[in-house]
C-alpha positions in Angstrom: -35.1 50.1 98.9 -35.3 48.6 95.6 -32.4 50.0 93.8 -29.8 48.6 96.3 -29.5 46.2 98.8 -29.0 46.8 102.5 -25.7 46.5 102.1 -25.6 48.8 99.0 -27.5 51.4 101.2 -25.4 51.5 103.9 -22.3 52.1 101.2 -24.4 54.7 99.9 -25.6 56.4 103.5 -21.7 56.7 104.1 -21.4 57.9 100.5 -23.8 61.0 101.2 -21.8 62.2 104.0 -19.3 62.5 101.7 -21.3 64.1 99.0 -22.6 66.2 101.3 -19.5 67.6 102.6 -18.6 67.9 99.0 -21.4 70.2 98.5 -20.3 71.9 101.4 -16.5 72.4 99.6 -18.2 73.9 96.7 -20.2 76.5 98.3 -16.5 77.6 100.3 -14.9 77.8 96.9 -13.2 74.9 96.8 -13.9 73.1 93.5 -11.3 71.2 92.5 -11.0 69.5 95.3 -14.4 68.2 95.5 -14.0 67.3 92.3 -11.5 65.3 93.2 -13.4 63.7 95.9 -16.5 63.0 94.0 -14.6 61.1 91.3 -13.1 59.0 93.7 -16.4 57.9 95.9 -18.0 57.5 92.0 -15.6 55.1 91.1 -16.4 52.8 94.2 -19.5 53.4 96.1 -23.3 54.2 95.1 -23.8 57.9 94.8 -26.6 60.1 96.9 -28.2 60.2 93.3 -28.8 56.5 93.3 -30.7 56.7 96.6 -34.5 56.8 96.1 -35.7 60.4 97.1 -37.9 59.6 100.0 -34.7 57.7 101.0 -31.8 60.8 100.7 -34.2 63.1 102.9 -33.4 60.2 105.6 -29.3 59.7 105.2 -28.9 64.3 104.9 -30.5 63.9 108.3 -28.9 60.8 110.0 -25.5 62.0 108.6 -26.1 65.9 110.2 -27.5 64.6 113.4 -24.3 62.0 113.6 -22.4 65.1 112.7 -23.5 67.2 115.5 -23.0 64.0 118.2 -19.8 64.3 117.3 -19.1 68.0 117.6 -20.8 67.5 121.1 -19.1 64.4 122.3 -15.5 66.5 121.1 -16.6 69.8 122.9 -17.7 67.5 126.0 -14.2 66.0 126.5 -12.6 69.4 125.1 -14.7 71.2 128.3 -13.9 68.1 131.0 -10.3 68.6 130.1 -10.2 72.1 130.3 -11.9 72.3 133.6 -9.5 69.4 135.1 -6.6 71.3 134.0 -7.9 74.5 135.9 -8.7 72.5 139.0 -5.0 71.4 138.7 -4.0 74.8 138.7 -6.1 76.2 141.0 -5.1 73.3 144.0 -1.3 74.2 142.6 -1.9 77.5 143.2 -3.5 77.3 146.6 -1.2 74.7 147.9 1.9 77.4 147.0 -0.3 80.2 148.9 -0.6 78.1 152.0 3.0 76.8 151.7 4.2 80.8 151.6 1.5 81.3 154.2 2.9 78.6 156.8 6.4 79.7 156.2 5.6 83.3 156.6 3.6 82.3 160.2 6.8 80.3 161.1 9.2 83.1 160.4 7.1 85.4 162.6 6.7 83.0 165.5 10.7 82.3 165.6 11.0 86.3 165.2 8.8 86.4 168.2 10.2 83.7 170.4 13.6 85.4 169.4 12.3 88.8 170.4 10.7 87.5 173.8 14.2 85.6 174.1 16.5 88.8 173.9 14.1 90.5 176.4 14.0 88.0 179.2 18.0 88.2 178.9 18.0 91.7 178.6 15.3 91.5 181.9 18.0 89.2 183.6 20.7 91.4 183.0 18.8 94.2 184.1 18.4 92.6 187.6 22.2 90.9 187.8 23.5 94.4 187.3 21.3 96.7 189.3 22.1 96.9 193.6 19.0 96.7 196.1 19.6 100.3 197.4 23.2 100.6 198.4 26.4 100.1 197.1 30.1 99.6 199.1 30.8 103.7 199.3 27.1 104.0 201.3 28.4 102.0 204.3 30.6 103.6 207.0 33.4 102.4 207.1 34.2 100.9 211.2 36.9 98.9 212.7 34.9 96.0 212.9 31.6 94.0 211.8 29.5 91.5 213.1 27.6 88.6 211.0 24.6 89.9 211.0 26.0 94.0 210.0 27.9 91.9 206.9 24.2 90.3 206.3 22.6 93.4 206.5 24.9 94.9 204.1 24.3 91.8 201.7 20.9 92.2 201.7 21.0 96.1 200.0 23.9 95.4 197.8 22.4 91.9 196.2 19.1 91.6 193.7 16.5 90.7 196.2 15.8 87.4 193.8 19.8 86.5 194.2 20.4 86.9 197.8 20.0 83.7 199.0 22.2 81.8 196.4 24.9 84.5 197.2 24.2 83.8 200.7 24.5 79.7 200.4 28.2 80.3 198.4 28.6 82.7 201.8 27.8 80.2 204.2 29.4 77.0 202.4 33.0 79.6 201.9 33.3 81.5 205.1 30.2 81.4 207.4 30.1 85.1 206.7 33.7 85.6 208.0 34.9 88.5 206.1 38.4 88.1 207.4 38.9 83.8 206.5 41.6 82.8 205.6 41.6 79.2 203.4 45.3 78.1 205.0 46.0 75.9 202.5 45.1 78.2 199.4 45.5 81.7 200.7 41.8 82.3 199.7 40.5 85.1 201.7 37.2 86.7 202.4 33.7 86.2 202.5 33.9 84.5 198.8 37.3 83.1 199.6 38.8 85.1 196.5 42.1 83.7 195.2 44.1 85.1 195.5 42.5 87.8 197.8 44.4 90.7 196.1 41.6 90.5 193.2 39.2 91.9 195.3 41.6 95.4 194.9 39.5 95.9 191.9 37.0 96.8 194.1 38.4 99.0 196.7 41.6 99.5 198.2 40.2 98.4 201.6 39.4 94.8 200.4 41.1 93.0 203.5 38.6 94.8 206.4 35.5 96.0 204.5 32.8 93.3 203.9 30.8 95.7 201.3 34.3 96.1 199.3 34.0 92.0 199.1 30.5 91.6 198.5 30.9 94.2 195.7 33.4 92.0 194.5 31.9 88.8 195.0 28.6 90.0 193.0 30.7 91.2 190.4 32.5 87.8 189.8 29.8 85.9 190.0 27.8 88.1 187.3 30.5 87.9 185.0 31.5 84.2 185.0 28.3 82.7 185.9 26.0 85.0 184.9 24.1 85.5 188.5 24.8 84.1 192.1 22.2 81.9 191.2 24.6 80.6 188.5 27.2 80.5 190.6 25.2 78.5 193.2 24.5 75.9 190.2 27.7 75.9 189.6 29.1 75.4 193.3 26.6 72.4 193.9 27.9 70.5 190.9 31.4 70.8 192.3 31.9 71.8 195.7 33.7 75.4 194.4 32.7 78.2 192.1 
């Protein structure tokens, strides 16, 4: 390193890149502009020429090899921030799936518990509406009836799983009396309708036939309380129904 000093050779390694890359220019066609670049690095810095020739063979190769760190440091980060950004979209994307995916589930169990819902009503309905095995017209008709024939007659005109709240109202209204009288009201009947004349609806015969009143009774109690067992909720909350 006689020609320059350390200094001077430093200037000059940096100077060869650029000559280099100058060379480079020419061989792509353009000229004028490495001309342009040559003048300028001649008019402050050493050129590759002034570097001894055992010396250029050593700043080609220190200023290639620098130049292919830096291509691979640039793809490196140009690679980590690709794949980030596809990990970011792929968790976006999966956390949208499982969001649609737990909304979709919930939507199916509400349809469900809806679906269950309407059948256990429809279920309940079923059994308010339906008779044991008899209804008021299967009962001859006599001139008079003891507590246990109006009991009897209960027992195949009311759902087997609401007889005994229709039976409590029963007991609590008229101790199975199908001719009380509530003196005070006017109620009459086994369910102490008021006023009696509403049990017409069910049969002209409403004042001596129990099954006419029981008819009645289930029917009132269906459609205001939704079962006897409604009613009986009802009746022990407040003393009448």
């Amino acid at each position: 390193m006689s020609r320059i000093s350390v200094r001077g050779f430093a200037v000059a390694s940096a100077t060869a890149v650029t000559a280099v890359g100058s060379v480079v220019g020419v061989a792509s066609g353009s000229t004028a502009q490495t001309n342009n670049d040559l003048e300028a690095t001649a008019a402050g810095t050493t050129l590759l020429a002034d570097i001894p020739a055992g010396q250029q063979v050593e700043v080609q190769t220190a200023s290639l090899t620098q130049q292919a760190e830096t291509m691979a440091i640039a793809a490196d980060t140009s690679a980590k921030k690709d794949a980030e950004e596809a990990a970011r979209k792929a968790a976006a994307e999966t956390a949208i799936a499982k969001k649609k995916e737990a909304a979709e589930q919930a939507a199916k169990e509400a349809k469900a518990a809806e679906e269950a819902k309407e059948r256990e009503e429809a279920e309940k309905a079923a059994s308010r509406s339906k008779t044991a095995a008899a209804s008021a017209s299967d009962f001859a008709v006599q001139s008079s009836y003891s507590v246990a024939e109006v009991q009897a007659m209960a027992r195949q005109m009311i759902p087997a799983d609401q007889f005994q709240c229709f039976s409590n109202i029963v007991d609590h209204e008229s101790t199975w009396n199908y001719k009380a009288v509530n003196p005070s009201s006017g109620a009459y009947g086994l369910v102490q309708a008021l006023p009696g004349t509403k049990m017409a609806s069910a049969g002209a015969d409403w004042q001596t036939n129990p099954a006419t009143q029981i008819k009645w009774g289930l029917n009132y109690m269906n459609e205001r309380y939704g079962s006897p067992c409604g009613a009986w909720d009802f009746w022990q909350a407040n003393n009448w129904y």
